[in-house]
C-alpha positions as CSV (number, residue, x, y, z in Angstrom):
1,X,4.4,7.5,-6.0
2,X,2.8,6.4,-9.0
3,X,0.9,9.3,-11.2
4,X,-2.5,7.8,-10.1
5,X,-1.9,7.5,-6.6
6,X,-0.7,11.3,-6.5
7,X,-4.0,12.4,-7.9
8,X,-5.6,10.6,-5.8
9,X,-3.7,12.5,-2.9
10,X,-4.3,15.7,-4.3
11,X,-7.9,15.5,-4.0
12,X,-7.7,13.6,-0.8
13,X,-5.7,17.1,0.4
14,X,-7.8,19.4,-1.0
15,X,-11.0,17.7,0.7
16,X,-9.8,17.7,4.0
17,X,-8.2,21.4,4.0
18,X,-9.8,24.4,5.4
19,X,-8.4,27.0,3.1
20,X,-6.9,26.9,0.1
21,X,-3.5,24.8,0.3
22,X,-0.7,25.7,-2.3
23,X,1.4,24.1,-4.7
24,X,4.3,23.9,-2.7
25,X,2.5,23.1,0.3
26,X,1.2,19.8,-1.8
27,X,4.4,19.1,-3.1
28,X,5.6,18.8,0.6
29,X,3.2,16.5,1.5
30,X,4.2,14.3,-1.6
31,X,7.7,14.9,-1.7
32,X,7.3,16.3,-5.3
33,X,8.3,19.4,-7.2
34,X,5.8,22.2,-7.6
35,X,5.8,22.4,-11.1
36,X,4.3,18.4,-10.4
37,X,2.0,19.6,-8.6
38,X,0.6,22.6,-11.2
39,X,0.8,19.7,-14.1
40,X,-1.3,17.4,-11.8
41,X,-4.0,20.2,-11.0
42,X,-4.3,21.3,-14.9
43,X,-5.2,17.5,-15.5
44,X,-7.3,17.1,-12.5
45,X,-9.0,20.3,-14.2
46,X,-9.1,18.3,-17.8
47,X,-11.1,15.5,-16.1
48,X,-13.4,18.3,-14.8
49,X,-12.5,17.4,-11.1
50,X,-13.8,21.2,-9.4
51,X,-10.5,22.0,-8.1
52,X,-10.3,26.2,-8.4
53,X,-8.0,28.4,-7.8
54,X,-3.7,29.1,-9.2
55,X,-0.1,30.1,-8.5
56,X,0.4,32.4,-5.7
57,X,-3.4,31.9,-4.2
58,X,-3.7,28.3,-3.8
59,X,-6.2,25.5,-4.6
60,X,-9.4,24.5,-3.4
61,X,-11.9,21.9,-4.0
62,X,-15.3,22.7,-4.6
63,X,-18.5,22.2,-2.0
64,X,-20.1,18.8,-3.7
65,X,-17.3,16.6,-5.2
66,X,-16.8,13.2,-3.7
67,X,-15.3,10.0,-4.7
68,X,-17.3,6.4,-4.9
69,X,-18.1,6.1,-0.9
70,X,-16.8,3.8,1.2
71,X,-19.3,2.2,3.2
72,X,-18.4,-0.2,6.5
73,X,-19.9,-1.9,9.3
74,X,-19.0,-1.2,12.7
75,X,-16.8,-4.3,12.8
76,X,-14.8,-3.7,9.6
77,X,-14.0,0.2,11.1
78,X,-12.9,-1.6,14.5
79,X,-10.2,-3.9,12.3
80,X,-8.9,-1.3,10.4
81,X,-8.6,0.7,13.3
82,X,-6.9,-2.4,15.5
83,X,-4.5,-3.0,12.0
84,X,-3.6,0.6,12.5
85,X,-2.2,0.6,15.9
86,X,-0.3,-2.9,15.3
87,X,1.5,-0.7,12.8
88,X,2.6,1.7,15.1
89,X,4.6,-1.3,16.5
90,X,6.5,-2.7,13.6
91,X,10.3,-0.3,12.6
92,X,8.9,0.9,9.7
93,X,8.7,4.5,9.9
94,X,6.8,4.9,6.4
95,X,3.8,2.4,7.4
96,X,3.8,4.2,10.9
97,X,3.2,7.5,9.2
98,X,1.0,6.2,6.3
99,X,-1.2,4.5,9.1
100,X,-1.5,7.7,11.0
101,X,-2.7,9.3,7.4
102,X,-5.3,7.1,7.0
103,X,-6.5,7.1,10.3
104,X,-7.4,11.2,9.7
105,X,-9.1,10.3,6.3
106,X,-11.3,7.4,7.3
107,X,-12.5,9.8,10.4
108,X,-13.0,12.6,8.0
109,X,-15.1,10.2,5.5
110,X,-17.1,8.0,7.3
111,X,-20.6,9.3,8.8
112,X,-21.3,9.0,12.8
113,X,-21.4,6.4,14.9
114,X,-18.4,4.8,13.2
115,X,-16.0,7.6,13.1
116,X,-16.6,7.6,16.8
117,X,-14.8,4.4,17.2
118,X,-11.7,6.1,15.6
119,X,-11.8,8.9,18.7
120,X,-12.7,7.2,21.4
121,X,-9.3,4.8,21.7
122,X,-10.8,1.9,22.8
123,X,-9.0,-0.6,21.0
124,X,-5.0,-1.0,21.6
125,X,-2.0,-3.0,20.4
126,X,0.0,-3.8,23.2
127,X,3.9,-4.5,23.8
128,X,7.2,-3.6,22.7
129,X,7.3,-1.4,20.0
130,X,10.0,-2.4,17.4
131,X,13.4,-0.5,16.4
132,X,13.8,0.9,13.0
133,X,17.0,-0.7,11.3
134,X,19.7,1.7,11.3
135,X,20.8,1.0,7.8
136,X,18.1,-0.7,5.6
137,X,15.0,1.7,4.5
138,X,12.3,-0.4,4.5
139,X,10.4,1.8,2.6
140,X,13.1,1.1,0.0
141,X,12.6,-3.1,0.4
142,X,9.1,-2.1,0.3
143,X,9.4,-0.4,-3.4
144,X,11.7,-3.0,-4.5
145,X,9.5,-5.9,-3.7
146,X,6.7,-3.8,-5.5
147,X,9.0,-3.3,-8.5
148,X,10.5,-6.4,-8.8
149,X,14.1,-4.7,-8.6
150,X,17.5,-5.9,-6.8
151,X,18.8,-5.6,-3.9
152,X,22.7,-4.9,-3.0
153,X,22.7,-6.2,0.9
154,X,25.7,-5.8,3.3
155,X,24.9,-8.4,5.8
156,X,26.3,-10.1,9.0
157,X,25.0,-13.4,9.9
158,X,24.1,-14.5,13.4
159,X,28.0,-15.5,13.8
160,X,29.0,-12.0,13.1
161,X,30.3,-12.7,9.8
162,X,29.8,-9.6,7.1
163,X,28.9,-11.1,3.5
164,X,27.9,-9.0,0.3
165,X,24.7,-10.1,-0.9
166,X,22.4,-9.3,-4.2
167,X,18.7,-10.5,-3.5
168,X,15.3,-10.5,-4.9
169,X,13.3,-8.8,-2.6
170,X,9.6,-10.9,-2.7
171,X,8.1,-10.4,0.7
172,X,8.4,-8.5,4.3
173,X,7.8,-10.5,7.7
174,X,7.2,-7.7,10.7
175,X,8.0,-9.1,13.7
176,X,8.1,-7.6,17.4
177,X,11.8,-7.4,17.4
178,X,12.6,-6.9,13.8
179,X,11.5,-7.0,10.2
180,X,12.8,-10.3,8.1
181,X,13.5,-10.0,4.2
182,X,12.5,-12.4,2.3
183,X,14.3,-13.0,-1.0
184,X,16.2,-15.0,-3.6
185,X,20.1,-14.9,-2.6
186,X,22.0,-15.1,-5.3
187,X,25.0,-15.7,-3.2
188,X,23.1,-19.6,-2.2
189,X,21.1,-19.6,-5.3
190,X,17.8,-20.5,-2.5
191,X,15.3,-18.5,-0.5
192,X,16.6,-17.0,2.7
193,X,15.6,-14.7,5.4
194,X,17.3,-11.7,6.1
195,X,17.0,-9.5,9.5
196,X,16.9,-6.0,8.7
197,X,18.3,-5.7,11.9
198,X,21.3,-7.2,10.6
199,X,21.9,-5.9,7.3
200,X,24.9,-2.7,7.5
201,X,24.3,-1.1,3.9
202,X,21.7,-1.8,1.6
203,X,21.3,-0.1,-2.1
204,X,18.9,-0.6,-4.7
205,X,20.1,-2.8,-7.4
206,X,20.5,-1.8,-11.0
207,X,18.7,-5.3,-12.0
208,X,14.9,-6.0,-12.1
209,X,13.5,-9.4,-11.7
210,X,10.2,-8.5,-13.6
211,X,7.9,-10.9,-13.8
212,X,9.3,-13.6,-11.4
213,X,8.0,-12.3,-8.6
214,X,5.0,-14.4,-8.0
215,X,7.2,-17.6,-8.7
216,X,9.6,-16.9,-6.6
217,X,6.8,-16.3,-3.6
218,X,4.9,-19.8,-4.6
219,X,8.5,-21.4,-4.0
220,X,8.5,-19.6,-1.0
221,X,5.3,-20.9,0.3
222,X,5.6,-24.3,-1.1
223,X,8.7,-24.5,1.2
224,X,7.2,-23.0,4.2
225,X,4.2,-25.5,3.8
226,X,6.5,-28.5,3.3
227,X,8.4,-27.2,6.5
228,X,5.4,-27.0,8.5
229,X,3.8,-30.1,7.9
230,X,7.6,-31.8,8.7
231,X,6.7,-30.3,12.4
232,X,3.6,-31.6,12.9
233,X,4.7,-35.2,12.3
């Protein structure tokens, strides 16, 4: 998590709790170290954020702080909470957790009638729910598509045939079976779709494709496009 999303958290945290919440108890939430945590606080303090409090006691936010509101119509809170629950059926366990997460803090921020719509489950996502891949972290894929870093991908093809593979992660497809990688292979020197499903070991890379990301996406598309309009003829 990136230095400005974790303060962002923090203060998220410390405006929802009811008592004071601890370092540790932070760094839990964040999967951080304590000693993170206490550097964070002292430079949430510096930029005169109201957080009180220290080692041992725990921190609180003071009665009055907010951050720039978010203001939506009753539609907007209805897709957000509809996007939400189609989360909950993709395999990847972090989005399924993240969703819940911001589920509790739009409730917590926005004023009545909307936060009504987020307790009174009226709107569903239907069907399967699907499996998380027993050996690719998407939350992993997920990073490395965001950093623009390798991939080292054991995978077996739809013939059951196991190939090594090094990739440039650019994009995730969530199906309601599966979730398909999208990368560069260098292997066929091309875009090609990868299940997750499929894949039987996959390690972050020590390579980084910075930079070519977006190029490698517009090829992507330019592709798909081409392929699509071949269909319709």
């Amino acid at each position: 998590m990136r230095k400005a999303s974790r303060l962002f958290e923090i203060i998220q945290i410390l405006r929802l709790a009811r008592q004071p919440v601890t370092a540790a108890q932070i760094a839990a939430q964040l999967e951080v170290t304590p000693r993170s945590i206490y550097r964070d606080i002292a430079e949430l303090q510096a930029m005169r954020v109201p957080v009180e409090g220290g080692r041992g006691i725990g921190y609180i936010l003071r009665p009055g702080f907010t951050l720039p509101p978010l203001m939506l119509t009753v539609e907007e809170t209805e897709a957000i909470v509809l996007s939400l629950a189609l989360l909950e059926r993709t395999g990847d366990t972090g989005l399924r957790q993240a969703a819940k997460q911001v589920n509790r803090k739009i409730a917590a921020a926005v004023p009545p009638p909307l936060a009504a719509t987020f307790s009174a489950n009226a709107l569903h996502a239907w069907g399967s729910v699907a499996p998380a891949p027993e050996a690719v972290d998407l939350a992993m894929v997920r990073r490395a598509i965001r950093d623009e870093q390798t991939l080292q991908l054991d995978y077996r093809d739809e013939l059951g045939r196991l190939t090594e593979r090094t990739i440039r992660p650019i994009a995730l497809i969530y199906y309601s079976q599966t979730a398909n990688i999208v990368a560069w292979c260098e292997l066929r020197q091309a875009i090609r779709n990868f299940r997750a499903d499929r894949g039987e070991n996959c390690e972050a890379g020590p390579q980084f494709f910075r930079g070519e990301g977006d190029g490698l996406r517009r090829l992507w598309m330019d592709g798909w496009q081409s392929n699509a309009k071949v269909g319709q003829v």
